[in-house]
C-alpha positions in Angstrom: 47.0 11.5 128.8 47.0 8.9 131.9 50.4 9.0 133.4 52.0 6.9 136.3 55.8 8.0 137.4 57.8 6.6 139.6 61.0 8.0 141.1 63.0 7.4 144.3 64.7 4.3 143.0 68.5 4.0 143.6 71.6 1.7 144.9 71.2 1.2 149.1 73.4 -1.2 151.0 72.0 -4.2 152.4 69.2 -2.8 155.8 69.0 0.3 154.2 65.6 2.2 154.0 64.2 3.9 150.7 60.6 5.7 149.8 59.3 5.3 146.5 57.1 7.8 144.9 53.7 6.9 142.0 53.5 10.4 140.7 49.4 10.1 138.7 48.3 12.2 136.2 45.5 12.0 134.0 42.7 9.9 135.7 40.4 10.4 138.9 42.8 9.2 141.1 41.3 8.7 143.9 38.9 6.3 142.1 42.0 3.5 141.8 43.6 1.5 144.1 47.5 1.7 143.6 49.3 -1.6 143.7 53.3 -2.4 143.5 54.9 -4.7 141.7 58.4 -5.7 141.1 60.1 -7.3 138.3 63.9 -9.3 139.1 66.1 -10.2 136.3 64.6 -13.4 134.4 62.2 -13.5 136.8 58.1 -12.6 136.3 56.5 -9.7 137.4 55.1 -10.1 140.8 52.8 -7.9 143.5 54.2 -7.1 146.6 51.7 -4.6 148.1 47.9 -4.5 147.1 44.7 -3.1 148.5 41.7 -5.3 149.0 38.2 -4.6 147.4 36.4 -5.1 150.0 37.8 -3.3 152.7 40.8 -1.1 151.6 43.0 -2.7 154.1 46.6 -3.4 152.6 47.8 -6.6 151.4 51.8 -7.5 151.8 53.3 -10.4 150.0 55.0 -12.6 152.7 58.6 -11.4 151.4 57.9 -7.4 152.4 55.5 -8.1 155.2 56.8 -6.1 158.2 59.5 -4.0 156.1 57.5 -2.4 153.5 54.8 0.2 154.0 52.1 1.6 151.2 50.7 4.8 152.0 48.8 7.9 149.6 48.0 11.0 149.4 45.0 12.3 147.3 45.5 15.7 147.7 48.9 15.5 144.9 47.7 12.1 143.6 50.9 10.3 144.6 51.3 7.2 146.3 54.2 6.0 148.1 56.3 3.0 149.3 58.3 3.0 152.2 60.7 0.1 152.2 63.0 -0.9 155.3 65.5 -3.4 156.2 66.5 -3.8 152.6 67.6 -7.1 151.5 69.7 -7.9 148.7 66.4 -10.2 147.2 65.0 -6.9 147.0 66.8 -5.6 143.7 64.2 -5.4 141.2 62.6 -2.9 138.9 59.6 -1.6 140.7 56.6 -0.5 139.5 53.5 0.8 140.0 49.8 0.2 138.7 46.7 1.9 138.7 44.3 -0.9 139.7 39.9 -0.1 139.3 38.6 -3.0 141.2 41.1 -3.6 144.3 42.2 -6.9 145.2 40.6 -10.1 145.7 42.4 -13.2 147.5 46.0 -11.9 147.2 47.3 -9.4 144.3 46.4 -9.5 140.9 48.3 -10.8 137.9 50.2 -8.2 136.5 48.3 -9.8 132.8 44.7 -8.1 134.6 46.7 -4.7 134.9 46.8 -1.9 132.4 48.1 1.0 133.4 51.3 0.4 134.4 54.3 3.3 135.3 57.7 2.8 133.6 59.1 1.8 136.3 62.4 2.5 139.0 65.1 0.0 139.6 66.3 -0.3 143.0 69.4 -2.1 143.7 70.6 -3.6 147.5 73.9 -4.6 147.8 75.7 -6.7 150.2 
């Protein structure tokens, strides 16, 4: 069975810090790129860290650059998100997503995505 879990989401105060955990099971992982995504109320599902195809350098939507952080480690096929300087724009449902090709010009839609995790919410108040 291919699993994704993610865990470490909770409530933080406005400039707080939090890491986020993709727990993998089931599939090579070190053959897939792991992307993050999160998902505000009434709002669509959007990428906020990626990793190109080409290259394997990390891509950061403009609205994390310089607070989040992606990082991995193969050896427990987990991958993790550090996120600083929490800002209240930050509450969401965050997910993450087993990606076979990598990025290309940006992060995918979430439509090109299959395997998704069930997500943590993280909420930042103020």
């Amino acid at each position: 069975e291919v699993q994704l879990v993610e865990s470490g989401g909770s409530l933080v105060q406005a400039g707080g810090s939090l890491t986020l955990s993709c727990a993998a099971s089931g599939l090579p992982f070190d053959e897939y790129f792991i992307d993050w995504f999160r998902q505000a109320p009434g709002k669509e599902r959007e990428g906020v860290v990626c990793i190109s195809a080409s290259d394997g350098s990390t891509y950061y939507a403009d609205s994390v650059k310089g607070r989040f952080t992606s990082s991995r480690n193969n050896a427990n096929n987990t991958a993790y998100l550090q996120m600083n300087n929490l800002k209240a724009e930050d509450t969401a449902v965050y997910y993450c997503a087993a990606d076979p090709l990598g990025a290309r010009d940006g992060c995918p839609h979430y439509r090109w995505l299959d395997i998704w995790g069930q997500g943590t919410p993280v909420t930042v108040s103020s």
